[in-house]
C-alpha positions in Angstrom: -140.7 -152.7 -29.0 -144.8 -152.2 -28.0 -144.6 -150.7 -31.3 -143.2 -153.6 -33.7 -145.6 -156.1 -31.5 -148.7 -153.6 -32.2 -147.5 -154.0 -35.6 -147.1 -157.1 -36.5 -150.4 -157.8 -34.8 -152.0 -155.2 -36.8 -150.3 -156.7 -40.2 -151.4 -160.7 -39.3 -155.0 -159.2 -38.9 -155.0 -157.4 -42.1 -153.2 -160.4 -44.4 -155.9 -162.4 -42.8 -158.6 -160.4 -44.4 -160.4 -162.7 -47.1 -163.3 -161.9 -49.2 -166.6 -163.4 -48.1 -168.4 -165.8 -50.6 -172.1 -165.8 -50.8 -173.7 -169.2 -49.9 -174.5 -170.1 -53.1 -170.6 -170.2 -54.4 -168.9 -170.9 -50.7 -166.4 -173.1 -50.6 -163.7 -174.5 -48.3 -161.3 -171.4 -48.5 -157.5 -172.0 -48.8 -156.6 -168.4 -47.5 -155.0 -169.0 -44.0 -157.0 -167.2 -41.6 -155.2 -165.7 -38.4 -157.6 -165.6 -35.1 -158.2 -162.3 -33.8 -156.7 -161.5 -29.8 -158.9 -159.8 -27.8 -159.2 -155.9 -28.4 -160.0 -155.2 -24.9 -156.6 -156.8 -23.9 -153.7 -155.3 -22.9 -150.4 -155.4 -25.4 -149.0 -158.5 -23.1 -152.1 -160.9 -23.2 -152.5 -160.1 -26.9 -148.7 -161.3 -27.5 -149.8 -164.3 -25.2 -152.9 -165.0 -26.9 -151.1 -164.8 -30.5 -148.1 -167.0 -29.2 -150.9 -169.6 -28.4 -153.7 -169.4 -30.9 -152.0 -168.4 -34.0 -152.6 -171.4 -36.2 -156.2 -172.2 -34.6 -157.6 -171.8 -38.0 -155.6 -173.8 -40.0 -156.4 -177.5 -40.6 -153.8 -179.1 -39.9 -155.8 -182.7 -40.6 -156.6 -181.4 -44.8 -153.3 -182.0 -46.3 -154.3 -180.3 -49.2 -153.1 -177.2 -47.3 -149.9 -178.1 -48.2 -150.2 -177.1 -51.8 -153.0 -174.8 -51.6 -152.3 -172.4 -49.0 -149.3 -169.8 -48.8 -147.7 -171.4 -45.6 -144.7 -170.1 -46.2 -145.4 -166.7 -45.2 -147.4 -167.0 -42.6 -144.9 -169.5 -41.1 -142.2 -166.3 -41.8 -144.8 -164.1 -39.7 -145.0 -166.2 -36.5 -141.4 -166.6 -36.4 -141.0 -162.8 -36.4 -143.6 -162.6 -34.2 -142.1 -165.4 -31.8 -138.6 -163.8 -31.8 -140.0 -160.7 -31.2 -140.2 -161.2 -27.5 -138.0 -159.1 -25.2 -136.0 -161.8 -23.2 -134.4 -165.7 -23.8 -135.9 -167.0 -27.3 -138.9 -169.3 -26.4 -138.8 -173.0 -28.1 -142.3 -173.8 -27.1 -144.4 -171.8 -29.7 -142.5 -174.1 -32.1 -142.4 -177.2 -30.3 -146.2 -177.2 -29.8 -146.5 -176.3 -33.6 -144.7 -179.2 -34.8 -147.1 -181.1 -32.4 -150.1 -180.3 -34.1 -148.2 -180.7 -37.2 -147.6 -184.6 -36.3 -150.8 -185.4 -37.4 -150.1 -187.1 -40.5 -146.5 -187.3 -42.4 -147.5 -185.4 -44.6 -148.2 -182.6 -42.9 -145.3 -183.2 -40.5 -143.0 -183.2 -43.1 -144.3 -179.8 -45.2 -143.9 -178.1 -41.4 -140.5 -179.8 -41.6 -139.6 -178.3 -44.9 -141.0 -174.7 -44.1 -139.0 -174.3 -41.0 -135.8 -175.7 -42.6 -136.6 -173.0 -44.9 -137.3 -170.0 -42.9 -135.3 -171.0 -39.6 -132.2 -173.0 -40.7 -131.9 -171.1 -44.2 -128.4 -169.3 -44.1 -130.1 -166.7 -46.2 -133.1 -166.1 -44.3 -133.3 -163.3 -42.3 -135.2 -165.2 -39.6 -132.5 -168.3 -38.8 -132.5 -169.1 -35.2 -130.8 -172.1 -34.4 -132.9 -171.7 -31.1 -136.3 -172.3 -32.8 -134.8 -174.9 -34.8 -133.6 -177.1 -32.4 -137.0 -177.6 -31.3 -137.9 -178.7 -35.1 -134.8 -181.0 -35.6 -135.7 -182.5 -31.6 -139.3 -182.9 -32.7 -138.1 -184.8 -36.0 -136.2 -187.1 -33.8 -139.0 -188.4 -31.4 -141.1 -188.1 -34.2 -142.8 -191.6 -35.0 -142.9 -191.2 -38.9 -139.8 -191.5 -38.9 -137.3 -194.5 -38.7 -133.7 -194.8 -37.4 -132.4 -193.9 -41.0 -134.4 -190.4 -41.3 -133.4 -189.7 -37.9 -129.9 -189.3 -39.1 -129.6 -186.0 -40.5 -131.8 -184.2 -37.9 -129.0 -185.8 -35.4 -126.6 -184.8 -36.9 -127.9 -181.4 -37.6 -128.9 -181.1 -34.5 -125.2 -181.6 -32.5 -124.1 -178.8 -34.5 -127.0 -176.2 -34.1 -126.2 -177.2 -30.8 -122.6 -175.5 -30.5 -122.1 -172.4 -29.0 -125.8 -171.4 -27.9 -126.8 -167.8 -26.8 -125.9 -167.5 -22.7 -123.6 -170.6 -23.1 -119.5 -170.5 -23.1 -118.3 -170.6 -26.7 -116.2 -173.6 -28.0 -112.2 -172.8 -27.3 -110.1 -173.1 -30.4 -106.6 -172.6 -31.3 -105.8 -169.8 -34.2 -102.0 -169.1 -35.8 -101.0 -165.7 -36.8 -99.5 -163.7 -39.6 -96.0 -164.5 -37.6 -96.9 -167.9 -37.8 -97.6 -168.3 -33.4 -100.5 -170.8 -32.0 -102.7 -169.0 -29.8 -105.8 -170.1 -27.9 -109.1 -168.2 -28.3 -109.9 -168.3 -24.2 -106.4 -166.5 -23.2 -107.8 -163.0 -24.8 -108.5 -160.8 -21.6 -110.9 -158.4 -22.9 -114.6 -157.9 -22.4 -115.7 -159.0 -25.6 -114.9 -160.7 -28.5 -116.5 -160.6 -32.1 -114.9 -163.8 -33.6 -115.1 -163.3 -37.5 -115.3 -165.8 -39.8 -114.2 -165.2 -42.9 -113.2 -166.2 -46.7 -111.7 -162.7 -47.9 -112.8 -163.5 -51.2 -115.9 -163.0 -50.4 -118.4 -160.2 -51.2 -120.2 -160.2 -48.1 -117.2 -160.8 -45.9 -115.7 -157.1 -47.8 -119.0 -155.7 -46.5 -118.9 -156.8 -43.1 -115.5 -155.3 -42.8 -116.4 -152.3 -43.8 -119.4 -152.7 -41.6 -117.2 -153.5 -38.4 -114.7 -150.6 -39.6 -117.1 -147.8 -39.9 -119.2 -148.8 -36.1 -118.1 -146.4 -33.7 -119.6 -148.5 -31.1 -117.0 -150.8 -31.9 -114.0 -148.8 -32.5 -114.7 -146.9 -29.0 -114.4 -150.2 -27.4 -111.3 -151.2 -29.2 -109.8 -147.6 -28.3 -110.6 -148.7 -24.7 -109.3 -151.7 -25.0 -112.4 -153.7 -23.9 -113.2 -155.5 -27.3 -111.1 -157.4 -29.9 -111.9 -158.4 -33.2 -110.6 -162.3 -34.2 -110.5 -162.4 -38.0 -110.1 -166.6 -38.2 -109.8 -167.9 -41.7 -111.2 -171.5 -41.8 -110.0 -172.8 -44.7 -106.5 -174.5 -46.5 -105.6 -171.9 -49.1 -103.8 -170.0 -47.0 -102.1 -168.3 -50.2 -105.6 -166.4 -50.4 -105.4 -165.9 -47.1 -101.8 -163.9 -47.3 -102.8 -162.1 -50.6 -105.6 -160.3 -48.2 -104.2 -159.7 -45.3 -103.9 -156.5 -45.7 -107.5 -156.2 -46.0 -107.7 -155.9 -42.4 -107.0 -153.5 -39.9 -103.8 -153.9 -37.8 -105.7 -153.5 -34.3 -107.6 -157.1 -35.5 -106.1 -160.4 -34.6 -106.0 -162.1 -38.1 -105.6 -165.5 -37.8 -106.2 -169.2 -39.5 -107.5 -172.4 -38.3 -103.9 -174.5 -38.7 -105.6 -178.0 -39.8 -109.1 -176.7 -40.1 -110.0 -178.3 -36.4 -112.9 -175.4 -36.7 -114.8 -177.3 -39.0 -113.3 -180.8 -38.8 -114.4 -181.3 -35.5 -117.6 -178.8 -35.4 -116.4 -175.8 -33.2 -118.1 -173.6 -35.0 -120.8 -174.0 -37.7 -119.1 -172.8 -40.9 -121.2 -173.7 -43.7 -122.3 -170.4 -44.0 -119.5 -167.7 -44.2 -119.0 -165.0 -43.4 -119.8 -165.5 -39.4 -120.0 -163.3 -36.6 -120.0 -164.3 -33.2 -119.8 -162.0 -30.1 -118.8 -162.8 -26.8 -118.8 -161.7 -23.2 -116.0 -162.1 -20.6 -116.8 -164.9 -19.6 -116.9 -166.1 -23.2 -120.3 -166.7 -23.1 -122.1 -166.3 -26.3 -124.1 -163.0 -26.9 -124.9 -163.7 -30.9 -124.3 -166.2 -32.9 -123.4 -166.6 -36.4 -125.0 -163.7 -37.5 -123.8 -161.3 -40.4 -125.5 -158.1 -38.8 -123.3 -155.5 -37.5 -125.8 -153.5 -36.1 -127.3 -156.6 -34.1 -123.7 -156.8 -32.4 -123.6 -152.7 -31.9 -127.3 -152.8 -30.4 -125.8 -155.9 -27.9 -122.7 -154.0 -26.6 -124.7 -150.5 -26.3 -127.8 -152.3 -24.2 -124.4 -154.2 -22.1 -122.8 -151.3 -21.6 -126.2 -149.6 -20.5 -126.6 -152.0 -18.1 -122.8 -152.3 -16.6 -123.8 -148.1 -16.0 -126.9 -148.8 -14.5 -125.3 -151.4 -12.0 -122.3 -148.8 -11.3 -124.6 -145.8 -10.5 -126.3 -148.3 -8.5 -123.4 -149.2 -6.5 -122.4 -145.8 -6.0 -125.5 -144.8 -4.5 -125.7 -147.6 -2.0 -121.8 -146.7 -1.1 -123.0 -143.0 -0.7 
């Protein structure tokens, strides 16, 4: 991790590298320029001062930026940076960006349109509902807008809002290949990866192979401490019986009888395939992500820290 932060600092500083005009032909330069933390700092205040001084050089009065400068990227940069923290995501970076942003419509809505691009995106690799609910919150108490354009950020926002990291994911009923009603919540094991999935789907026959192939995962199953829930949202169920031997037999493979998953807004399936992994306590531990290794990396730093605690406890009995 010090490494990745040292980087990304390193890379900002570099992309903001412009050449230097002579007097004669300087101009107002649209190349965003990235402030520089202090080199005397330590790795921590340099993350601090780069949480909070990133965008000191960009105007955000001269809306011209808006069509002259390559936002896009540098937006893409913060938010890596942002995320990058060890620890609970952090809303404010974003919240006080869309602040500054709220100087003129203009520029409020280009800020808009930028993080709906590269946090909300389902093919961006930076989505985090986390950092955008503080965009979608900030379009709602925003004063350019009325009661009408305060209707899709609401909305958006109510289901961004399902199922956050560290809260208890949304119960939901699934039926079977026998045809039996179960309830997500009465599984008793550790974790749960809840998979949603069209097996149709390219990217849902990769992520199977994906979730086949982890031996992180499979050492769980073996243990019985983790099971997979395969839940097909849709009506077709005809697709869903030609592929059901697609899957494992150790999976539960299972469809949403009446689609109540998306009909009531369970679970955010716009976007499929979906993974979502759970603790005990059925608290979420990622959310709809389609990265394997992000779920292996969670159970192996759990399952470092459930040993820690035991040797812990086993020294204070001794």
């Amino acid at each position: 991790m010090r490494n990745y932060i040292l980087a990304i600092i390193v890379i900002t500083l570099c992309l903001g590298c412009a050449p230097k005009k002579s007097k004669a032909t300087r101009a107002k330069s649209y190349h965003f320029h990235y402030v520089q933390p202090p080199m005397q700092a330590t790795e921590e205040q340099q993350v601090a001062y780069m949480r909070d001084h990133y965008w000191d050089k960009f105007d955000f009065a001269d809306t011209l930026y808006t069509t002259k400068a390559d936002t896009t990227e540098m937006l893409r940069a913060y938010a890596t940076f942002v995320s990058s923290v060890v620890g609970p995501i952090d809303q404010v970076p974003i919240r006080k960006l869309m602040q500054r942003a709220s100087v003129s419509k203009k520029m409020f809505d280009y800020f808009v349109m930028l993080s709906e691009k590269v946090l909300h995106d389902p093919n961006s690799p930076l989505r985090s509902d986390e950092l955008y609910i503080a965009v979608l919150e900030a379009q709602i108490a925003s004063p350019h807008y009325d009661n009408y354009e305060k209707m899709a950020p609401e909305y958006d926002l109510r289901v961004v809002s399902q199922n956050r990291i560290g809260h208890k994911a949304n119960n939901f009923d699934y039926t079977d290949r026998r045809g039996k009603t179960h309830d997500m919540y009465s599984l008793k094991n550790d974790y749960i990866i809840v998979y949603i999935n069209n097996p149709g789907c390219a990217m849902c026959r990769e992520i199977t192979e994906a979730l086949k192939r982890s031996q992180t995962i499979s050492d769980l199953q073996r243990k019985g401490r983790l099971k997979i829930l395969a839940i097909y949202p849709d009506e077709n169920l005809d697709e869903w019986h030609k592929h059901l031997s697609d899957m494992p037999t150790e999976w539960i493979n299972g469809y949403d009888k009446g689609c109540r998953i998306e009909r009531e807004n369970l679970y955010n399936v716009s976007a499929i395939p979906a993974l979502y992994l759970l603790d005990k306590e059925r608290r979420v531990l990622v959310k709809d992500s389609t990265n394997v290794g992000e779920i292996e990396y969670i159970l192996q730093t759990e399952n470092g820290k459930r040993k820690t605690e035991s040797g812990k406890r086993k020294t204070e009995n001794f």
